[in-house]
N, C-alpha and C positions, 0 to 999 in steps of 0.2 A: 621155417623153410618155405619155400617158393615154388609155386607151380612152373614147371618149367613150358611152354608154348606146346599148344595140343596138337603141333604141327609133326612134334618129333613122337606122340603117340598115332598118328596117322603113317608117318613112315616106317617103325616098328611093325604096324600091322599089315606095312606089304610089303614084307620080306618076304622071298619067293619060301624061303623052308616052313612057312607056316601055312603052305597053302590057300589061300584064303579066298583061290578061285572056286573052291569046294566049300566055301560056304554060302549057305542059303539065303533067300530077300531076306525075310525075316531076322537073321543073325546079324547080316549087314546093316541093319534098321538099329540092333542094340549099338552093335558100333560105332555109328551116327550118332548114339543116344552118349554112349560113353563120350564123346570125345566135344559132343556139346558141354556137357556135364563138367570137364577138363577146362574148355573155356570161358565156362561163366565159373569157373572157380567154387563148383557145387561139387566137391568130395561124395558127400552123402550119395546124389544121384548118380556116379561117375561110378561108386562098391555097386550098388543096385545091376545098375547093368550089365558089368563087368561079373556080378556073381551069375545072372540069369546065360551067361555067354559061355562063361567055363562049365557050367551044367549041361550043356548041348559038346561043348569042344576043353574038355578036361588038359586038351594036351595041346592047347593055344599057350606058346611060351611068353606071347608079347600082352596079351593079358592077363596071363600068371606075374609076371612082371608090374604091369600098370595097377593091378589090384594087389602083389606086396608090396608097393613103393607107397597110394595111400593108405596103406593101413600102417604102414610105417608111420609116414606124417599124421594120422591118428592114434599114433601112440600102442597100436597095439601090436608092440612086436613079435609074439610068441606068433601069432596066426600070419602075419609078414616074413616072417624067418619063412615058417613053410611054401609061402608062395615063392619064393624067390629060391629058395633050394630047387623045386621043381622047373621054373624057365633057367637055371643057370643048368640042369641036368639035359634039360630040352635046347636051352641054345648055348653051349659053353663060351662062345665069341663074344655075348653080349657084355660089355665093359660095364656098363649103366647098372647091369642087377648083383656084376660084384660090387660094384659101390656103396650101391643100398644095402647090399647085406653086410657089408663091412657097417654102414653107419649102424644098420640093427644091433650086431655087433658091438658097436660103442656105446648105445643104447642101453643094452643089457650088460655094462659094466664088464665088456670079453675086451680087451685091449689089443691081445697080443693075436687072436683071431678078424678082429676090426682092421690092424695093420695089413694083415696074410691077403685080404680081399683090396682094398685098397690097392697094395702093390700087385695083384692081378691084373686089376682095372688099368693102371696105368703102363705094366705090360703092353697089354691089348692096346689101350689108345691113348698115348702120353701127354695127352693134350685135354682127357677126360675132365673137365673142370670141377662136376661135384667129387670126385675121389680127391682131386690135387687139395680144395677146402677141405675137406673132411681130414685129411690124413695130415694137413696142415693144421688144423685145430687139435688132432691128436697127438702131434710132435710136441706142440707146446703144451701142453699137458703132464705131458712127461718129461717137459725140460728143457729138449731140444730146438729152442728158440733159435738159433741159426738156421735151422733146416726147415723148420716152421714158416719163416719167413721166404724161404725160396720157394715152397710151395705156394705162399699166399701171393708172393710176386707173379708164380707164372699166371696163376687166376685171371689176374687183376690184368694182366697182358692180355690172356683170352680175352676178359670182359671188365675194362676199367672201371664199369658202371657198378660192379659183380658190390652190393651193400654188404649183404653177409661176411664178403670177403674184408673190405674195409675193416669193418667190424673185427673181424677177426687179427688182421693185423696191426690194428689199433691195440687191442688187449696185449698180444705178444710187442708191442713194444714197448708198454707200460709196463710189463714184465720187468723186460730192460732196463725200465730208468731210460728210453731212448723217448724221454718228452714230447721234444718237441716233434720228432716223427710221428710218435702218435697223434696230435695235435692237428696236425695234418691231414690225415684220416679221417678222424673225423668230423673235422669242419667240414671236407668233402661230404662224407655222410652227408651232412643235414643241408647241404648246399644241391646237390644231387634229389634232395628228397626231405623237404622241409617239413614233413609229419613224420621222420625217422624219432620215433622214440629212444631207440636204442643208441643211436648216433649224439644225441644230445645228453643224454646219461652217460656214454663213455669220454663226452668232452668235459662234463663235467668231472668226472673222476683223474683225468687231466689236472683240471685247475685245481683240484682239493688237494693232489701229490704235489702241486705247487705249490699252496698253500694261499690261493689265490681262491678264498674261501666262499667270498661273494660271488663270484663270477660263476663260482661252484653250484650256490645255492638257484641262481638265474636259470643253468642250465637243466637241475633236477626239476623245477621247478617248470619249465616249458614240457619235460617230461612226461610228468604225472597230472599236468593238463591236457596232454595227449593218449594217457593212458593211464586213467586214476586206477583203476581198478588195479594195477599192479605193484603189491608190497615193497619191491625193490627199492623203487626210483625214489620210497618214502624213505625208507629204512637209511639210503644214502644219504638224501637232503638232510636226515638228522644228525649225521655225522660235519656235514658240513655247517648246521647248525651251531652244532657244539664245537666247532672251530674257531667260531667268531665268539665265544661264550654265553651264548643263547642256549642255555638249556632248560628254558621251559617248554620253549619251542623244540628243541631237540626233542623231550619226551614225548612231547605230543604227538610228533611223525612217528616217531617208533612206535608207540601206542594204537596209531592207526593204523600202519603196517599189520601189528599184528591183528587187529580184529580181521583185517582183508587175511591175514594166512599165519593163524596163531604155530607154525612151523618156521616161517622167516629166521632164517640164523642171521643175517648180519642186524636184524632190529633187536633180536634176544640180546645177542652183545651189545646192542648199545645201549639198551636198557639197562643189562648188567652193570656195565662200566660206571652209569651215572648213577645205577643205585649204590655202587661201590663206592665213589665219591660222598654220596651221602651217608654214607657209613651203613646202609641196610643191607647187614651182611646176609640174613635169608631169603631175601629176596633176589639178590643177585646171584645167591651159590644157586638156587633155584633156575636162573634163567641160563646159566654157562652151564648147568646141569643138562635142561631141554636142548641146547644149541649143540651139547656133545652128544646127545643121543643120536644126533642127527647127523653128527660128524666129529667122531670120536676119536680124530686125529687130529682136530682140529688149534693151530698155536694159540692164536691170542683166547679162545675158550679154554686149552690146558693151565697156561699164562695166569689170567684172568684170577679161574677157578684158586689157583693156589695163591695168587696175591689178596686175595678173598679168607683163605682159612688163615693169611699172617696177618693182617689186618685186623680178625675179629679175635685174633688170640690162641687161634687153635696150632703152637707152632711146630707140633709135632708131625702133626695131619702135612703141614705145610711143606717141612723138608718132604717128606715122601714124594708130594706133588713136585714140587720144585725135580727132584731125581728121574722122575716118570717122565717131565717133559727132555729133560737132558738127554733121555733116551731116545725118546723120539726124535730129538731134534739135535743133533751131536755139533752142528756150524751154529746153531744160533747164540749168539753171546749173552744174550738179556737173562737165562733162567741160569746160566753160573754166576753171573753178579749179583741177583737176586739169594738165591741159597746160599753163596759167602758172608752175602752182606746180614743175611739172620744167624749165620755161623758165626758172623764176626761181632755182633751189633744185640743180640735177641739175650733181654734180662731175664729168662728164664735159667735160675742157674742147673747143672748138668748140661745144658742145653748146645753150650758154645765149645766151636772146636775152632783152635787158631789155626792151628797148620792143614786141618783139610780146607778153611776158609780160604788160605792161600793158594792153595791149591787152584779152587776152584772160580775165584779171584784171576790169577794168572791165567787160565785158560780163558776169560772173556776177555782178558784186555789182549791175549796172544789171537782172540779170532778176529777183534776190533781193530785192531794192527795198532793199539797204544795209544790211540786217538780219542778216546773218548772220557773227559773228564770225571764222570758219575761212576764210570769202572775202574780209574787209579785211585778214585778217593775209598771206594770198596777193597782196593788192593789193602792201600798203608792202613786200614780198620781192620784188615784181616792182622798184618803184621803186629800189630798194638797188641788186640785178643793172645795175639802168641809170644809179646814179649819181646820183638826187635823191635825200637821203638825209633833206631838210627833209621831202619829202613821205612817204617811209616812215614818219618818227617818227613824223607827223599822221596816215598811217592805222592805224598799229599802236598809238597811244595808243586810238584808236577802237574799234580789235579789244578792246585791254585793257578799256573800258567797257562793251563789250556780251556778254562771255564770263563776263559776272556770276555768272550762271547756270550755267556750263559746271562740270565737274568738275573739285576742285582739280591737277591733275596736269594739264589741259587749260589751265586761267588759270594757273598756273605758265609753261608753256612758251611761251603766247604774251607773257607777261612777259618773258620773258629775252631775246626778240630788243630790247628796247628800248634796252636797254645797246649790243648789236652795234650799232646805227645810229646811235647816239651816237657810238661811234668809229669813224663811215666805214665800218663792214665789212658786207661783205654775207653774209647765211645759205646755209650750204652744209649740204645734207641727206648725211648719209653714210647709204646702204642698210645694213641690218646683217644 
């Protein structure tokens, strides 16, 4: 967050309801002190003053105010909430301190509280720029990426320059799948403000959904020379790393990642992923393990976790996982393909169920709209498992049609089950 100009805490402080002909040289001097402190972008000295001021005038709302707003932006909300309860109780017209109380609000994980202040603020003054950002980063949050963006539009109308906002609309379009708008955002970003860290990481995260992996690593890469010290921008480059197939280099970002914030979840899962790939299954159940402590709803770590226990053999451990995520996650197609495809495929005998396979089979290719080759070849393996072997052929003839496009080693292998169901036999996946 941003200092906003200490011009608009000079006009706050002479609002005729605060009196402030009634106060003294001396108070008027911390004043001064405060609002220097504002523009040389000294927080530290800005609390200082601002504490020594309320101690003399407890019932100053525009200082109860400027001192919950940084103590916000330092993070410390509990003692912010109070100040700004007391100037919204002192000045109720003040739009600016339901804002801030709303982002505290957002802050302390209160959403449905964070919105109630927000739409306050913009009540009072519909043009409030931090509430319209705020409540436009909360919309998308929870989803509402259309209304998200018309928030972040008016911003950007207030103040085109408005980076945070960029920013912000940049991510909700990526959301979208809306590319190349996003793309545009942020090249602004960094065009506007050529030491934007954040601006050059979200363009790279652009080209990596591209798949435009180089151009990816360029722009993480300008990032974390602008701002090494932050785990992200590392965590990212190794995913784009590992795009290009560089994963020795992959690990090493994530690696460094974590030593800067052995917390990072997206370097945990990258870790995991490649130690997955290498078959070190405790190591990885290990790191999807830390990365859900930390985000225990989190997909590609529930995902992960359970392509982890079928992978090392544990397959029983693994349907349960597989079922955990389908519950959380009832639209995503990958964890019913995955648990048919071990219902249909896993030589554990007891183990294999044809018709729940199909079952759960057909619900991914019914959320994928039947598009997706790796799901109708999971279909006809589920039907084999269960003894219609007319209907395997017919959907693995299908897989064969639509994996046109897939890599030869990939349309190979879903060719070769055609033959097995030819003659009755059902696909059994041996783990290696």
């Amino acid at each position: 967050m941003r200092f906003r100009t200490a011009l608009f805490l000079a006009a706050l402080l002479s609002q005729p309801v605060l009196t402030f002909a009634a106060i003294k040289q001396r108070e008027r001097n911390i004043q001064q002190e405060a609002e220097a402190a504002l523009r040389e972008r000294n927080p530290a000295a800005a609390l200082r003053a601002l504490d020594e001021l309320i101690k003399t005038q407890p019932a100053n709302a525009a200082a109860r105010f400027w001192r919950g707003r940084l103590l916000a932006e330092q993070r410390e909300f509990d003692k912010a909430l109070a100040d700004l309860e007391v100037a919204i109780k002192l000045n109720p017209g003040n739009a600016d301190a339901f804002a801030y109380r709303g982002y505290v609000h957002q802050k302390r994980s209160e959403p449905d509280e964070a919105m109630a202040d927000f739409n306050r603020a913009l009540r009072g003054e519909p043009n409030n720029e931090f509430a319209l950002y705020c409540r436009g980063l909360l919309l998308g949050e929870r989803g509402h990426t259309r209304a998200a963006l018309a928030d972040l539009d008016a911003v950007l109308e207030i103040n085109p320059n408005n980076i945070d906002a960029l920013h912000g609309r940049g991510q909700v379009y990526m959301v979208r799948r809306e590319l190349a708008a996003a793309l545009i955002d942020f090249d602004r970003c960094v065009n506007v403000n050529p030491k934007d860290a954040v601006g050059y990481s979200g363009r790279g995260s652009v080209h990596y959904l591209q798949g435009k992996y180089q151009e990816a690593i360029a722009d993480y890469t300008k990032a974390i020379e602008l701002l090494p010290k932050d785990a992200r921008f590392l965590a990212q480059r190794g995913y784009a790393l590992a795009g290009v197939g560089d994963t020795e280099k992959a690990g090493a970002d994530f690696e460094a990642a974590l030593q800067l914030d052995p917390k990072e979840g997206a370097a945990l899962l990258g870790r995991a992923e490649l130690r997955r790939t290498k078959k070190d299954w405790a190591g990885a159940i290990a790191d999807y393990d830390a990365a859900l402590a930390q985000a225990p709803d989190d997909f590609r770590g529930l995902l992960g976790r359970a392509a982890v226990l079928y992978g090392s053999g544990a397959l029983d451990k693994a349907l349960l996982a597989y079922a955990e995520v389908e519950q959380r996650y009832p639209q995503e197609p990958q964890p019913f393909n995955d648990h048919a495809w071990l219902l249909a495929t896993g030589t554990k005998d007891g183990l294999r169920d044809g018709a729940r396979a199909v079952e759960l089979a057909t619900k991914a290719c019914t959320l994928s709209e039947w598009k997706n080759p790796a799901y109708l070849d999971t279909l006809a393996a589920a039907y084999a498992e269960a003894g219609d072997f007319a209907a395997a052929l017919k959907w693995q003839e299908s897989a064969v049609r639509l994996a046109g496009t897939e890599p030869p080693e990939v349309q190979a292998d879903i060719q070769s089950r055609i033959a097995l169901y030819e003659k009755k036999q059902p696909y059994r996946e041996t783990l290696k």
